[in-house]
C-alpha positions, -999 to +999 in steps of 0.1 A: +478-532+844+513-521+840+543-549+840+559-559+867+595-562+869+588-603+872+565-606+844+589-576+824+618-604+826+596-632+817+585-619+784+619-608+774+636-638+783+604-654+759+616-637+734+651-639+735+644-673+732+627-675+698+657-652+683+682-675+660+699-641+648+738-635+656+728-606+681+693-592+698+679-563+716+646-568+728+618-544+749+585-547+763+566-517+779+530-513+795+517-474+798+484-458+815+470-428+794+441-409+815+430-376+805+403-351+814+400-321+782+381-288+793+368-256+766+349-229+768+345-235+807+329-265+805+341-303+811+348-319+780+362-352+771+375-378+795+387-413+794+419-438+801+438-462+775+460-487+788+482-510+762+512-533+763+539-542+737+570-552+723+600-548+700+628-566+685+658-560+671+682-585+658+711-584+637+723-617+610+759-609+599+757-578+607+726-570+587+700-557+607+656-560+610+630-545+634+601-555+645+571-547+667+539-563+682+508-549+704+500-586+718+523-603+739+510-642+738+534-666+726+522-669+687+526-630+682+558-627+700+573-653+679+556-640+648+574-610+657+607-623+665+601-640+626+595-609+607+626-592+623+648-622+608+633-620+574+639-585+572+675-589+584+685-612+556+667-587+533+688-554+548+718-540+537+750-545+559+746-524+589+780-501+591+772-484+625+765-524+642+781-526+678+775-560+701+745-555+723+758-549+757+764-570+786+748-573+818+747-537+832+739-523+866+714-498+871+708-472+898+668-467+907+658-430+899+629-429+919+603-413+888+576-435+901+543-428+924+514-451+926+491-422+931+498-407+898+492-438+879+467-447+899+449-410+897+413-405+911+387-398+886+371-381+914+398-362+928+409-348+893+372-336+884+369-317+917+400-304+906+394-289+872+356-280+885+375-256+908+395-240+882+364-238+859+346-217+892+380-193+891+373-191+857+338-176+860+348-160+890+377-138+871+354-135+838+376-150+817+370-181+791+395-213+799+403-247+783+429-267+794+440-308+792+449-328+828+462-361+819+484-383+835+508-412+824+526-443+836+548-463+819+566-498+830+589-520+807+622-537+801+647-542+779+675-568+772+701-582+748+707-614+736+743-606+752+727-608+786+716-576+798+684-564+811+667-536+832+636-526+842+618-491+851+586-472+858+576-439+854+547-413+859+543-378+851+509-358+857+506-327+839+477-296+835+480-266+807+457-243+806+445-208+782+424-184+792+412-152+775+393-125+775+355-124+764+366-101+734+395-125+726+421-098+732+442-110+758+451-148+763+473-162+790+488-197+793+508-219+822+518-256+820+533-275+849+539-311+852+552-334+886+554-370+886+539-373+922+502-361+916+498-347+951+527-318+938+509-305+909+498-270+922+465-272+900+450-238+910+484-221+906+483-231+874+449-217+869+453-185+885+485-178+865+468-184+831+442-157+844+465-134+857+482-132+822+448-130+808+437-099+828+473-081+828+477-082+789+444-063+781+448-028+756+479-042+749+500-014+726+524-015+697+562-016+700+590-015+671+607-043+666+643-045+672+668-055+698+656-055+735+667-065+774+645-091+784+633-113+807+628-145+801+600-165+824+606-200+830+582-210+803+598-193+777+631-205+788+619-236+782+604-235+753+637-224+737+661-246+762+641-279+770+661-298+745+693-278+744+710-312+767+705-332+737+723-308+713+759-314+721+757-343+695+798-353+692+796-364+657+778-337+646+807-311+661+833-336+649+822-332+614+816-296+614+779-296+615+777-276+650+776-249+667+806-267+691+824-274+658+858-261+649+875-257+615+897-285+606+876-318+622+879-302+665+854-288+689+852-264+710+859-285+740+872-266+767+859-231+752+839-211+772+808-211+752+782-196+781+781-173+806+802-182+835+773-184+858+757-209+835+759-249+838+741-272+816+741-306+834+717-342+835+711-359+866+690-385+864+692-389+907+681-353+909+653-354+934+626-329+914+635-343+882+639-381+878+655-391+842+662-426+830+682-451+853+695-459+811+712-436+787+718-434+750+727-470+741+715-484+769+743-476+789+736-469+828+726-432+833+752-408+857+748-375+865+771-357+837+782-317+833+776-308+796+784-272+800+800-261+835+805-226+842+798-214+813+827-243+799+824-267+776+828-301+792+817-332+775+801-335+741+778-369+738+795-397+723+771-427+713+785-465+714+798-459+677+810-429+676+829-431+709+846-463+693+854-449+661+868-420+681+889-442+707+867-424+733+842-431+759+804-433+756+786-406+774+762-416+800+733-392+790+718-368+789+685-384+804+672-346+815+681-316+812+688-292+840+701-253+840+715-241+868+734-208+878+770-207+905+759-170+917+730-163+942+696-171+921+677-136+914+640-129+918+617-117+890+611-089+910+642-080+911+651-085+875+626-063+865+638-041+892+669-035+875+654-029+840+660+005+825+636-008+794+629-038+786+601-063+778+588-097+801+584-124+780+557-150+788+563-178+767+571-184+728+556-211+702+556-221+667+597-220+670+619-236+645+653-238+637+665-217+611+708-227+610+718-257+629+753-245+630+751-215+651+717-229+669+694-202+655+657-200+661+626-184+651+592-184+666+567-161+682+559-143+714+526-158+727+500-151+756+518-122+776+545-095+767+550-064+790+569-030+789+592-027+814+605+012+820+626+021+850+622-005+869+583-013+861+561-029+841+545+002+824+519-019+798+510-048+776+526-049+743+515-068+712+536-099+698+566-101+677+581-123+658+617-129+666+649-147+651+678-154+677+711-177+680+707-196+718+749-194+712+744-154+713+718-152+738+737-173+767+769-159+754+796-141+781+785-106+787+746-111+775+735-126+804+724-106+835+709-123+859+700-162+866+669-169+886+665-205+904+655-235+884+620-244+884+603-280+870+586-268+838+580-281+801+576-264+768+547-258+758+549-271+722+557-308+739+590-320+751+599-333+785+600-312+817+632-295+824+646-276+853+655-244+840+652-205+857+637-175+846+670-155+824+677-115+818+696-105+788+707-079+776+699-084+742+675-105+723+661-102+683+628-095+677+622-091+636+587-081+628+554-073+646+525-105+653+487-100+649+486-131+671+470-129+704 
């Protein structure tokens, strides 16, 4: 069973009261793991984990030692709370040590719905047996993985704070391809109210991919116009909140770093229609009531039309900065100032072009002006005139996200939509992008 907010406070304030350390932070947390895992058309795997367990940190003149425990009875707690202390007087002095914070106050988000961590074993396998009958139905071959999570815990200083959340997120990816193994398509969506969670959408996508990418044909690589779909967008964007690290641009080690120890504060970076914000009150996308540090979460402009705005400070660089913390990010969200378009219309407007499905396998290749690389995957189309003329094979491709939402390479903006990337992450709200340019390097055997 997950904690409850009464029995959350109970165990901290248990272990608060074993520490004999200068300082203390202290958690406890309870999650729900269910999962149903489907290949080949067929049902799989299935089964539910449910655990509890805590963590302390404390600091002894200013040296500092961690500890964690899966039990949470009194003899493991304080065995816990033991090792932490030994560990402290054994550690170097830690430089970057700031009091734990005082009691804060903390705005509910609202990320929580009983159904979801409470899903129906029943209702779940009616639902993937559906999408394994489209599957038949469409003569494709599918797997895919349905789980959902639920998570409730606390945390609190020695200093006297404390705060307590839950959470729940239900998510379904699936692949399809062809017999032949030619064609592959893919769609992920997540929702933390299980009753959203389109799961034959989801399906039906994947095969739709599947079905429109057969005989796909060869194209140079180079530099094309292209349309992004909200997957891809996300699998290159999900994180890009978390980027605008302060230190990092203060010391010249980012992209928003200027020469001689400034930022680009204030610069426009993006496209004017572009703002990069986290809202952790936003009403599709729940984050954390609690931000970097612990500090109380507030909805917070990163990037707003297309501007610079803030840059994340943490509780040690703010102070060694004379500055003030940041209050996120907690979520990231993408969101355009001009009327959203369609996809339909994007391609519309496409002289020639490709569609982009979604990419994987992407790493960053230079931190300093953001550059990726990675791989087309499970869909690419040739768009000529205004229409998607054919399937095209994959590419490899190597692109700056500095370039790519720069002024003057952005077209259009479509409207944000909840999705995640598909090599993990948290969901996002981000829209499907045209732009004007975008690298591709080499050619991809990779279906």
């Amino acid at each position: 069973m997950l904690l409850t907010e009464k029995e959350a406070k109970t165990a901290t304030d248990k272990i608060l009261s074993f520490v004999t350390a200068n300082d203390a932070a202290v958690s406890v947390g309870s999650d729900k793991l269910s999962h149903l895992r489907f290949a080949r058309n067929a049902f799989l795997t299935s089964g539910q984990r449910m655990g509890r367990g805590a963590n302390v940190t404390v600091w002894i003149e200013g040296k500092r030692g961690s500890s964690s425990t899966n039990d949470l009875e009194d003899a493991s707690l304080k065995t816990m709370v033991e090792q932490a202390e030994q560990l402290a007087r054994l550690a170097p002095v830690d430089r970057e040590y700031l009091p734990t914070l005082k009691a804060q106050t903390y705005k509910p988000v609202g990320g929580y719905v009983e159904a979801t961590a409470n899903i129906s074993p029943t209702a779940r396998a009616k639902a993937v047996g559906d999408i394994l009958a489209e599957y038949e139905k469409s003569g494709v071959i599918g797997a895919g993985f349905h789980q959902a999570r639920a998570q409730a815990g606390a945390s609190a200083t020695k200093n006297g704070n404390f705060g307590y959340e839950r959470s729940s997120i239900v998510s379904l990816s699936t692949t399809t391809r062809t017999e032949d193994g030619t064609s592959s398509g893919y769609f992920l969506r997540s929702h933390f109210d299980v009753n959203r969670l389109d799961t034959m959408r989801i399906a039906r996508e994947a095969i739709r991919k599947t079905l429109e990418g057969r005989n796909a044909r060869r194209l140079e690589p180079g530099s094309y116009t292209v349309i992004l779909e909200p997957q891809a967008v996300a699998d290159l964007l999900g994180s890009l909140s978390f980027g605008f690290d302060a230190r990092s641009a203060d010391e010249g080690r980012s992209p928003y770093s200027v020469k001689g120890g400034k930022t680009r504060l204030g610069e426009k970076i993006f496209d004017e229609r572009i703002s990069v914000l986290s809202d952790p009150f936003n009403a599709e996308l729940p984050g954390s009531q609690s931000a970097q540090g612990g500090i109380p979460a507030q909805k917070i402009y990163l990037v707003k039309n297309g501007m610079l705005e803030n840059l994340i400070y943490t509780r040690f660089w703010a102070q060694k900065q004379t500055k003030e913390p940041t209050p996120g990010p907690v979520n990231m969200i993408l969101e355009t100032t001009g009327k959203p378009s369609t996809m339909e219309e994007m391609i519309a407007s496409t002289k020639r072009g490709l569609i982009i499905s979604r990419f994987w396998y992407i790493r960053s290749t230079d931190q300093r002006t953001a550059s990726l690389t990675g791989l087309t995957r499970d869909g690419v189309w040739f768009v000529e005139n205004g229409k998607i003329q054919y399937p095209i094979k994959n590419f490899r491709f190597n692109q700056s996200i500095i370039q790519m939402l720069a002024p003057g390479n952005v077209e259009l903006v479509g409207a944000p939509e909840r999705v995640g990337g598909s090599e993990g992450g948290n969901a996002s709200l981000l829209p499907a992008l045209k732009l004007k340019a975008f690298n591709f390097t080499s050619q991809s055997e990779a279906v």
